[in-house]
C-alpha positions as CSV (number, residue, x, y, z in Angstrom):
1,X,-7.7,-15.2,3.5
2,X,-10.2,-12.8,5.2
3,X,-7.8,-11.0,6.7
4,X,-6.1,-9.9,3.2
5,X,-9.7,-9.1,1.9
6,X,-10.4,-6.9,4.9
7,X,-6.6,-5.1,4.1
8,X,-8.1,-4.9,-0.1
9,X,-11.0,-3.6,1.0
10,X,-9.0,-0.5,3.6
11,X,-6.7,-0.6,0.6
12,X,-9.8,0.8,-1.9
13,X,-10.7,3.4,0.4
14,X,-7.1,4.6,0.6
15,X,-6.9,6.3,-2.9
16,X,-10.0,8.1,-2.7
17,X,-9.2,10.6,0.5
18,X,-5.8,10.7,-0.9
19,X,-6.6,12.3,-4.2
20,X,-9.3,14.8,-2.4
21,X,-6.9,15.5,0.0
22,X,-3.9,16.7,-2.3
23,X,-6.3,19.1,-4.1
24,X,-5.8,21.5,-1.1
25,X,-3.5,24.0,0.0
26,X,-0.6,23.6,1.6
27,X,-0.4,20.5,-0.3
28,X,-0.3,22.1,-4.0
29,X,2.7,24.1,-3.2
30,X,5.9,25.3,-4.3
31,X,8.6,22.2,-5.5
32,X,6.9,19.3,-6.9
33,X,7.2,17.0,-4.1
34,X,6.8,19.1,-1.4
35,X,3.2,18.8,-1.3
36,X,2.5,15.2,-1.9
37,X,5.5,14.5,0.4
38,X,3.9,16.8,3.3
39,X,0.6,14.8,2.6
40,X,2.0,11.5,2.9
41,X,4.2,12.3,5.7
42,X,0.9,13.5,8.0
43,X,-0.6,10.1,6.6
44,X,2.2,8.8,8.4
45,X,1.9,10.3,11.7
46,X,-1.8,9.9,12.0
47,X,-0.9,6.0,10.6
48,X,1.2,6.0,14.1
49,X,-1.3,7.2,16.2
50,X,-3.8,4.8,15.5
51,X,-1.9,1.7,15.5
52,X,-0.1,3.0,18.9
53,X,-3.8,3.0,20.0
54,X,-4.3,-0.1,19.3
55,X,-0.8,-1.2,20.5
56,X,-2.0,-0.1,24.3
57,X,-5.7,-1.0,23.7
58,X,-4.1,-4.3,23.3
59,X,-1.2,-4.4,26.3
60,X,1.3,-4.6,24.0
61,X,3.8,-2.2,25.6
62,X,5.6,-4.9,27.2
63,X,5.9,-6.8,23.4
64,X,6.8,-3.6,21.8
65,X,10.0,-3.5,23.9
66,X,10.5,-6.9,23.7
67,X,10.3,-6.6,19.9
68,X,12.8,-4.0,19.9
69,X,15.5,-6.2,20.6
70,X,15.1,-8.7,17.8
71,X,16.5,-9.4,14.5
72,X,12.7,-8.8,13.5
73,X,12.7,-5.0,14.0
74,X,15.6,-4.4,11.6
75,X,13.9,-6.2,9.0
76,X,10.5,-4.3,9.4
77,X,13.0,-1.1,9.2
78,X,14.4,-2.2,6.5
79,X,10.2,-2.9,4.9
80,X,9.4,0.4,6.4
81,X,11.9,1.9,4.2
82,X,11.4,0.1,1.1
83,X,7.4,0.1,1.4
84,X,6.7,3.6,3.1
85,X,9.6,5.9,2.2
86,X,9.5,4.8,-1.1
87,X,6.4,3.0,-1.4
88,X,3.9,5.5,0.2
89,X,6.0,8.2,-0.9
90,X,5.8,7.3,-4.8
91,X,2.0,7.0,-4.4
92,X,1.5,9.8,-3.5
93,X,3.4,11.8,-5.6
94,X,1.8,10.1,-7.8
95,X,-1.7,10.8,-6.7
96,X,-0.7,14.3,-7.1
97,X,0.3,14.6,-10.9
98,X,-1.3,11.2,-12.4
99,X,-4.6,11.1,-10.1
100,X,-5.4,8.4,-8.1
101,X,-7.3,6.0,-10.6
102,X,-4.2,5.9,-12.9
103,X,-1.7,5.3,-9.5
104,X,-3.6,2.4,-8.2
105,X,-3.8,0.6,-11.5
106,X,0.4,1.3,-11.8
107,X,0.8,-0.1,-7.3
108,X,-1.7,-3.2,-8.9
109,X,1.8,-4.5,-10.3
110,X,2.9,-5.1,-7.1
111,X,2.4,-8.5,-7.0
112,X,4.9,-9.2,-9.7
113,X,7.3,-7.6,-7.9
114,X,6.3,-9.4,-4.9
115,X,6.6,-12.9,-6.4
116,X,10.1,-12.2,-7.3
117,X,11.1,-10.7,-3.9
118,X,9.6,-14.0,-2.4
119,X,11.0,-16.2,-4.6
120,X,14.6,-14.4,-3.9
121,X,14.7,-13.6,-0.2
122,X,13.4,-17.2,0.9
123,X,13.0,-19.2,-1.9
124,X,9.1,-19.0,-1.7
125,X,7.8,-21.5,-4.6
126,X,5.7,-19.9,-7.0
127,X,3.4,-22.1,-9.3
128,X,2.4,-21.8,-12.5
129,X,-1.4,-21.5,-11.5
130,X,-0.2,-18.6,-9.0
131,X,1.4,-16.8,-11.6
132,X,-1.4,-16.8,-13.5
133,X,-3.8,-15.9,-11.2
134,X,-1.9,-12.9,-9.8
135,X,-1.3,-12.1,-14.2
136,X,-5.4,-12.1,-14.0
137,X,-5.7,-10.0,-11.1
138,X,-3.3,-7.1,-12.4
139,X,-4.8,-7.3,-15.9
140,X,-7.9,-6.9,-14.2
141,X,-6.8,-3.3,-12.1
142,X,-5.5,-2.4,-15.1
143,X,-8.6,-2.7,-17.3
144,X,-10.6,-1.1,-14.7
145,X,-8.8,2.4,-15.2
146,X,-7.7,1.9,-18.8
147,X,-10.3,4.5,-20.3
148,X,-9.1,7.2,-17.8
149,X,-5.4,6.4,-18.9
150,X,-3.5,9.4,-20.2
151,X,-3.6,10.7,-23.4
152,X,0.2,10.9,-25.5
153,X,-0.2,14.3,-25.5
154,X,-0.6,15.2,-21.8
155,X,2.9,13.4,-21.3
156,X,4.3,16.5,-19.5
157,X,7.6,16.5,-17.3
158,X,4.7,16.5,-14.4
159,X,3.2,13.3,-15.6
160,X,6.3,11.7,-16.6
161,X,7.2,12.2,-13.0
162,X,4.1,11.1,-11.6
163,X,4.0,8.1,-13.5
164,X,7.4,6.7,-12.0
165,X,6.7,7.5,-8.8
166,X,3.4,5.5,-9.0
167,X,5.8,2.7,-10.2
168,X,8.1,3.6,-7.3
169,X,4.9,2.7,-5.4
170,X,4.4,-0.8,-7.0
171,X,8.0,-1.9,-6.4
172,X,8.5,-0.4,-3.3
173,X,5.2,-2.0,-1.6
174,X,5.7,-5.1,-3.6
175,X,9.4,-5.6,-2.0
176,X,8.2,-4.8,1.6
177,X,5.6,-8.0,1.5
178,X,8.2,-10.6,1.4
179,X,10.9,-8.6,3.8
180,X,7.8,-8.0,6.4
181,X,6.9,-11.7,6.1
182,X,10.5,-13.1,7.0
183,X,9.8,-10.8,10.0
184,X,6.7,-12.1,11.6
185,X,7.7,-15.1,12.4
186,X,9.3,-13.3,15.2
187,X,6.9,-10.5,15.9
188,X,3.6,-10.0,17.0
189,X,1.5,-8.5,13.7
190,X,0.1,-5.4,15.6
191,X,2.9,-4.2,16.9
192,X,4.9,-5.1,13.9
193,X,2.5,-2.0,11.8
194,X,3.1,0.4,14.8
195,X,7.4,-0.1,14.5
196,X,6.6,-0.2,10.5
197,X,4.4,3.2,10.9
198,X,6.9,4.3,13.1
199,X,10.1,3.8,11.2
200,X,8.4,5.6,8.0
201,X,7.1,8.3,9.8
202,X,10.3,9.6,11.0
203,X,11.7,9.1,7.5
204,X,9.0,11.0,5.9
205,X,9.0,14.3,8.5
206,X,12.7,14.0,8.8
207,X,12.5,14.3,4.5
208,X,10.2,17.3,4.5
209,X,11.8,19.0,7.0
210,X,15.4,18.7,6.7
211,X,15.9,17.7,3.1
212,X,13.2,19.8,1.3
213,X,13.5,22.6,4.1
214,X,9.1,23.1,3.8
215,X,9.5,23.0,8.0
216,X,6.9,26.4,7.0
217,X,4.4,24.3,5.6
218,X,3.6,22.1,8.9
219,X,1.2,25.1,10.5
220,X,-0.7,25.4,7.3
221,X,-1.2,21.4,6.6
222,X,-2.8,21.1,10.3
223,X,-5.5,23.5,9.2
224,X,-6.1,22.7,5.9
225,X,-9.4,21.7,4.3
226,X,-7.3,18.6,3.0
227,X,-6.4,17.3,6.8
228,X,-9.5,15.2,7.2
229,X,-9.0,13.5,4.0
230,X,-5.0,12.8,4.9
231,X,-7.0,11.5,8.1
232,X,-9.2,9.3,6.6
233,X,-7.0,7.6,4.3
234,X,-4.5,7.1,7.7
235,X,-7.0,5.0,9.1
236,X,-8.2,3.3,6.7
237,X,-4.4,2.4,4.7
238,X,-3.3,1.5,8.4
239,X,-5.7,-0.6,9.1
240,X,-5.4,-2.4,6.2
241,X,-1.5,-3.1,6.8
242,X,-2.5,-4.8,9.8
243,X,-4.8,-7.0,8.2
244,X,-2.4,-7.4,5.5
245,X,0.6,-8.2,8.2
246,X,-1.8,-10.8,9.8
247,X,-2.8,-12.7,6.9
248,X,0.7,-13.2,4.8
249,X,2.5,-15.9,7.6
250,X,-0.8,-17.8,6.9
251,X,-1.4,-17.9,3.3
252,X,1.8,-16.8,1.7
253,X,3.7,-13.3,0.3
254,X,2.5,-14.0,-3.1
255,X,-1.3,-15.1,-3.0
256,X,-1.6,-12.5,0.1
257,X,-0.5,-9.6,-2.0
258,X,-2.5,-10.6,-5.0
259,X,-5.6,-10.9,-3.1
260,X,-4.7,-7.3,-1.2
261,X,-4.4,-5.4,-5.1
262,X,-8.1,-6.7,-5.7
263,X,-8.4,-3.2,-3.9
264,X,-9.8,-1.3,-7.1
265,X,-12.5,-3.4,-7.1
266,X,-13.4,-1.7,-3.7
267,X,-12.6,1.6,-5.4
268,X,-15.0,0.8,-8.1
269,X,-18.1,-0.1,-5.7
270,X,-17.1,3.0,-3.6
271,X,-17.3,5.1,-7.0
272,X,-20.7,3.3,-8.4
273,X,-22.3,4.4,-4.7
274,X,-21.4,8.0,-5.3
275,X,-23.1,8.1,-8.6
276,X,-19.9,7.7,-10.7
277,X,-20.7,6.5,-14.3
278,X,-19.4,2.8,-14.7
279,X,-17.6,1.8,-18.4
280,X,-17.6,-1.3,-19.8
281,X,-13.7,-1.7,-19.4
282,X,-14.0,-1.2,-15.6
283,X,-16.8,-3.8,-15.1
284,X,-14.6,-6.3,-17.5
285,X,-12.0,-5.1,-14.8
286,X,-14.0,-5.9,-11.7
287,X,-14.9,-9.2,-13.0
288,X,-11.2,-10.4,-13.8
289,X,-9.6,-9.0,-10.1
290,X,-12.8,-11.6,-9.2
291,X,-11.4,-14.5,-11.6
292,X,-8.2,-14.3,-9.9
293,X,-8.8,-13.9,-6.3
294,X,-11.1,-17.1,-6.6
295,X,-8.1,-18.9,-8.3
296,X,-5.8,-18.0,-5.6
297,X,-8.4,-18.8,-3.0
298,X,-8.8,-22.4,-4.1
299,X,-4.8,-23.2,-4.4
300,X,-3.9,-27.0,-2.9
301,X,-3.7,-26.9,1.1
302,X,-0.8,-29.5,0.7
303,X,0.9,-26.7,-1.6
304,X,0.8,-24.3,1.7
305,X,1.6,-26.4,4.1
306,X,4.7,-26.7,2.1
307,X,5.0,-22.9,0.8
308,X,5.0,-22.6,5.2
309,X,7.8,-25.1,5.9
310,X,10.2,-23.3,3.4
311,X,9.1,-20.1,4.9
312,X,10.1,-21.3,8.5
């Protein structure tokens, strides 16, 4: 379980440098999506950099090719896909027109979403009490953003279209837990995130640059007062898919995502520290994303044992 709480806790930092990021030029310009889109896409590449790093830090090269010729790289192309082009993508489009508070709470539904994938792709079993717990847990992100929700009358052609690319988000990163765990059976976790950040990366530029023709834009976004921020969130989102990778073939797609979208409780303690006034809804929040991790934490061992053998 402590490598999930080690991806929720990379996963709260993520939506912070994202929404400071997208506040700055070239990343406020022209079509609606080119700017988020040109964020996430250098997200991407610096994603690739540093788990390439730790690829040959580690003397993985030899696995990397090794990995290319398995069944398991088309299924973490197929996850890149669904979680980074669409996933990523939706988030931060979504960080863009919603803000990032209101996006996270939305990508906290991917559990749900996760569950079902599971449940489809490999016949996962799903308890009641799981249910439940992950219920608690997205209640929880929920309640933790609810006084910053919207109001009816901001509900804009912008907003409307941040708010389904935020659920984009959910589904997309929900989808890619159970398709990257039917995966790692066959490939090393590290090196699965670098062919994962790899895949998406090329998707992303080849999106910016060929299908919304912003090729104009790069130049700008390498000097921008937004890059370190686009940096920052890089490092920490990518580091956090490791840990998430690592931790899902041990404890299962479900409770491992679950426990990951705790990540606004990270949010929360990252906002108290910078002098951010706490409501009463976000602390009811905090303590129900708590409630829910512990209840997934203390699920039967026999119950895993057999969740594994179904998996394999």
């Amino acid at each position: 379980m402590i490598w999930e709480v080690i991806a929720a806790i990379g996963l709260g930092v993520f939506f912070i440098p994202v929404d400071l990021g997208l506040s700055y030029y070239p990343f406020t310009a022209r079509h609606p999506l080119v700017g988020p889109l040109l964020g996430a896409a250098l997200y991407k590449l610096v994603s690739v950099a540093w788990t390439g790093t730790i690829v040959l830090s580690m003397g993985a090269g030899r696995e990397f090719i090794r990995s290319l010729r398995t069944k398991g790289t088309l299924i973490i192309f197929v996850g890149a896909v669904v979680g980074g082009s669409v996933g990523t993508s939706g988030i931060f489009v979504g960080s863009a027109y919603v803000g990032a508070a209101m996006t996270s709470s939305i990508v906290a539904l991917s559990p749900l979403f996760s569950i079902a994938g599971a449940h489809i792709l490999f016949g996962e079993k799903i308890t009641r009490r799981m249910m439940l717990a992950a219920c608690v847990v997205v209640v929880g992100a929920i309640a933790v953003y609810s006084a910053q929700l919207p109001s009816t009358g901001s509900f804009d052609s912008m907003t409307l279209l941040g708010l389904l690319a935020a659920t984009l988000g959910a589904l997309g990163w929900g989808l890619e837990g159970p398709i990257a765990t039917y995966a790692l059976d066959v490939l090393d976790t590290t090196v699965a995130s670098f062919i994962r950040y790899l895949v998406d990366a090329v998707c992303g530029w080849s999106i910016v640059i060929f299908v919304l023709g912003a090729s104009d834009l790069v130049a700008p976004s390498l000097t921008s007062k937004g890059l370190p921020f686009i940096f920052l969130a890089g490092l920490t989102a990518s580091t956090a898919f490791i840990a998430w990778f690592r931790g899902m073939p041990m404890i299962g797609v479900g409770r491992g995502t679950a426990i990951l979208n705790t990540y606004p409780l990270f949010t929360v303690l990252l906002l108290i520290l910078s002098g951010e006034t706490v409501s009463v809804s976000l602390i009811i929040g905090c303590i129900l994303m708590v409630i829910g991790l512990f209840v997934l934490a203390s699920e039967p061992k026999e119950w895993l044992q057999v969740l594994r053998s179904r998996k394999r």
